[in-house]
C-alpha angles and dihedrals in degrees: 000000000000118000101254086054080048087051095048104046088045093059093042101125132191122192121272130215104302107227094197091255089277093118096092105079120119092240138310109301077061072076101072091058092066121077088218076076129006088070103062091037092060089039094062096040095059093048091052094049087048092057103047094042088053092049106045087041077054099043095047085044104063089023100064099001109045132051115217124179097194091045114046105198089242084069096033097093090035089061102043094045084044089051094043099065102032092100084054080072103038108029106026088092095052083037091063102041089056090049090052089045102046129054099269093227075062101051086041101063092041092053088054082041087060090050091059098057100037083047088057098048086045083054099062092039094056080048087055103037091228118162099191095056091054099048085053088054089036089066086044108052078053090060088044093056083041089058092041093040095078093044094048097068094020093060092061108063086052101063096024119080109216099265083061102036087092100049091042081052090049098041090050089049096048097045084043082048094049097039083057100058098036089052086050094041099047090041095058094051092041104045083047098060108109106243110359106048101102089050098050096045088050090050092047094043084058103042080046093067099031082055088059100042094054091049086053096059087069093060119118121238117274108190119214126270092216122021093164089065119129106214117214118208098204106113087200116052088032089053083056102040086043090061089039087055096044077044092061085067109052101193089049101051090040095066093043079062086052092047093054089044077066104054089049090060101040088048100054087053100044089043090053105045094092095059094033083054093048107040103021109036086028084229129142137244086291099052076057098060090037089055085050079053101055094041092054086040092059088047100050094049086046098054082037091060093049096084090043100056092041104051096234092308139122099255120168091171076094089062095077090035080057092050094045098056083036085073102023086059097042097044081052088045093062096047088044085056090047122106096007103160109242103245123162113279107294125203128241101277089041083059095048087051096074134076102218101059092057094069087044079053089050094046081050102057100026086050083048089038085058098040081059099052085047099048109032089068102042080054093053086039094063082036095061105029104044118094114261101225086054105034091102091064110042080053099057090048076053095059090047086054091047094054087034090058094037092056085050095050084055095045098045093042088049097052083049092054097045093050089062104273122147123234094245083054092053087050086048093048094047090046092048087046094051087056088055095037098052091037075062104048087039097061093040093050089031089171074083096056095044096051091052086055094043091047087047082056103041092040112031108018094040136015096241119194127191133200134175092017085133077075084073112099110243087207135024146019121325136149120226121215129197155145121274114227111150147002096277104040077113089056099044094046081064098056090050091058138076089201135065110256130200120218134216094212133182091260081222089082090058091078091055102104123246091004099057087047087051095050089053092045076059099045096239117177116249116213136192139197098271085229083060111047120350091186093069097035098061098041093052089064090035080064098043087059095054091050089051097048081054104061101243125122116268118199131198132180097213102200080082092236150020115302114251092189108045089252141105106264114200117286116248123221108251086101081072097047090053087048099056098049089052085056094049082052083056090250127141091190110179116243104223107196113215129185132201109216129193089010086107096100099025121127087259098056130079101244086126089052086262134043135265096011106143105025095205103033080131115025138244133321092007112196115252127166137200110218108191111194127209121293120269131219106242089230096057092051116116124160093242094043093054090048086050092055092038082057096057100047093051092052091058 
């Protein structure tokens, strides 16, 4: 092959994943300047904070100003949260399937429709201080947030490309998380003023939802995903078809499972503030809210950071780092409790006073800080990885999880409490679970596991910079080339993607401990000379060409082995082979070239002759980079031609 063939064939470029132009933002509050997104921000804001400020108003309400013989206060809030989510149980599988069948934008302004006039009805019923009209609407604002619950996550992978589909999921946690605490907030004052209080929670239940119909007018169309579908109005055989169909993908129920793990353990601590603020802090009533600020506070800042440790990508490599401060924070939350001397209820600057609450305060947001980073990517995963057509759906079996796991929480930290636990021994026993529970999930999606560890290396053992990942297909098959330098290339190449990837790897690496134990936690490929052993030889691309025909990323390092002088050795021809066998499956997939640069001299590498010799010849946290060229036709691959690309990449 002559070396302008060479040239040609090297700058030879395919599309990549168009990301609708909408990639370019700063970072994720740039968001709130684009319709594709402000509005529905705004839209589901105003419907949380309606919510909340309906339901606390409610609950103080029967609770202190009302006396009900058939509802005693202390089961006031017990019955309207119970009510609340009820629809969750009974409506979230024909919810989703609307939400899969109507334009979203659609689904979107009759559900706001349906809050105004609930919101009418809930004022009348404040005016007239009648319980059994807000309960009523008490059952109905929950089937509003059940129909609003699957578009809601369903619209933005619509209108996100993936490098914003985590800050979109972060933005829309922290405002719901705000919303929260400034309904509850504003219901508590309003609902409290002599006189007037009724009257001023009704008008504000109504310009609430007003508020958020008008904002919804401003939403761009999202067409359906799929408008064929034959909806089916039985709750129960829906509800079980609905976690059959989030089954068929394991990754993706699982971390439904993982989700609703979440909301177990963020329930039993926000069910249980105000008696952990009475009879454990000694504080009043306003120790108690404070206790609901810090803990949003934490949230909003955790689903905040995502975008920012992930560089604008889907990583659930965050997920475990968010498990493991979830229990670190609630085992220490339970010592920090401990000992507090029983002194008559103080007030809030009586609290603050004292040394010992603020490290309670600072169990309470780094344990919600935590619970932000765990949750915001599982949500953009599911996102990302469940069918379209279908996503509806899967997120509507995850809202019945959620209120199914969030019963249980009630029932199981209730049957604590009534065997003679204290409320800082619950916190210790769900902290301690979570560590089980997550050391579980964790094993059985291992892609979690391995992205922790790849996020630990590119973040805190190296400075790992990245260019040209946008190269990286979203969707579909495609097969990643690149130089071998050291002993984790296959671990950085991880971090770069958004996407699992499966590597053809020497089967000699294998032997290596703890990181021969991590690539078949990965499933890599292991490969051997095919002199040496044909066997292996012939099943590795046997398995190349499964991973291809399903869609997933495939990556080689063609030198056929780990350099022993720093530089690019010849490419060998296996990438045809592969090549070849995708064409006779009918596939085109796109060769994308990559090059590791600055790893040559790192403590992985074999600069010493063997690797990791002298653990700190250069320092700590090295700067290495990842530089990802322009896609290539398969038809235009050559080995020279890839080395060619691959040294171009590593000369920039």
């Amino acid at each position: 092959m002559s070396q302008e063939q060479i040239r040609r064939a090297a700058t030879t470029e395919v599309p990549t994943a168009a990301d609708g132009g909408h990639g370019d933002h700063p970072n994720q509050f740039a968001l709130l300047r684009q319709r594709r997104f402000a509005p529905f921000f705004w839209t589901q804001f105003a419907g949380a904070a309606n919510d909340n400020l309906f339901k606390f108003a409610f609950t103080v309400m029967v609770t202190y100003q009302l006396s009900v013989s058939w509802m005693p206060p202390s089961m006031a809030g017990l019955v309207i949260g119970a009510l609340f989510i009820l629809p969750f149980l009974l409506f979230s599988a024909t919810s989703g399937q609307l939400t899969d069948k109507i334009d979203k934008t659609r689904m979107i302004r009759f559900v706001k429709n349906l809050e105004i006039a609930i919101m009418l009805v809930a004022a009348w019923g404040f005016v007239a201080s009648s319980p059994v009209v807000l309960l009523a609407c008490t059952f109905l604002m929950g089937l509003h947030s059940t129909l609003f619950g699957p578009v809601k996550f369903a619209y933005l992978p619509q209108v996100l490309s993936e490098r914003e589909l985590t800050g979109g999921n972060g933005m829309v946690e922290m405002g719901t998380f705000v919303a929260i605490l400034l309904g509850q907030v504003a219901g508590g004052l309003l609902v409290a003023v002599p006189g007037v209080g009724h009257a001023w929670v009704a008008a504000c239940c109504v310009l609430l939802a007003l508020a958020g119909r008008l904002v919804a007018q401003f939403i761009p169309s999202a067409p359906a995903t799929d408008p064929g579908l034959v909806i089916h109005w039985n709750p129960v055989t829906e509800t079980w078809r609905n976690l059959k169909l989030a089954h068929g993908n394991v990754v993706v129920f699982r971390s439904l499972l993982g989700i609703s793990w979440m909301w177990f353990f963020g329930a039993v601590f926000l069910s249980q503030f105000p008696s952990f603020a009475k009879e454990v802090l000694h504080g009043d009533e306003h120790v108690a809210s404070l206790l609901l600020v810090v803990f949003s506070v934490g949230i909003g800042i955790g689903s905040l950071l995502c975008e920012v440790l992930s560089r604008r990508h889907v990583e659930v490599g965050l997920v475990p780092l968010g498990a493991i401060g979830m229990s670190v924070f609630a085992v220490d939350l339970y010592f920090a409790s401990r000992g507090l001397p029983a002194v008559p209820a103080m007030g809030l600057s009586a609290f603050l006073a004292q040394p010992a609450h603020w490290r309670v305060m600072a169990d309470l947001l780094l344990l919600s800080l935590f619970a932000g980073l765990y949750s915001v990517p599982m949500y953009a995963l599911i996102q990302m990885r469940s069918q379209p057509t279908h996503r509806a759906r899967i997120i509507a079996a995850n809202n019945i999880l959620n209120a199914l796991f969030m019963i249980a929480s009630s029932v199981i930290a209730g049957a604590l409490l009534s065997a003679g636990w204290s409320v800082p021994q619950v916190f210790l026993f769900t902290g301690i679970a979570n560590a089980l529970v997550a050391g579980y999930i964790f094993l059985i999606v291992p892609e979690y596991l391995l992205r922790f560890v790849a996020w630990v290396l590119s973040r805190l053992v190296y400075r790992f910079r990245v260019t040209g990942d946008a190269h990286i297909p979203a969707q579909g098959a495609a097969v990643l080339v690149c130089n071998h330098v050291s002993f984790v290339d296959a671990v950085l190449l991880m971090a770069a993607s958004p996407r699992p990837i499966r590597f053809v790897m020497d089967h000699r690496i294998f032997r290596v401990p703890v990181l021969g134990w991590l690539f078949r936690l990965a499933k890599a490929i292991p490969i051997a000379p095919q002199k040496e052993d044909p066997a292996v030889y012939e099943a590795a691309f046997e398995r190349a060409a499964q991973v291809l025909k399903e869609g997933d990323l495939l990556a080689i390092f063609p030198e056929g082995g780990i350099t022993r002088d720093g530089r690019l050795q010849p490419f060998k021809g296996g990438i045809m082979k592969i090549l070849e066998r995708a064409a006779d499956d009918g596939l085109r997939p796109p060769v994308v070239p990559v090059a590791l640069t600055n790893l040559w001299g790192s403590f992985f590498s074999r600069v010493e002759g063997t690797a990791m010799a002298r653990p700190f010849r250069r320092g700590f946290f090295n700067r290495v980079g990842l530089h990802v060229g322009a896609p290539m036709q398969p038809e235009a691959v050559q080995p020279e031609a890839l080395q060619a690309r691959v040294a171009q990449l590593l000369a920039r």
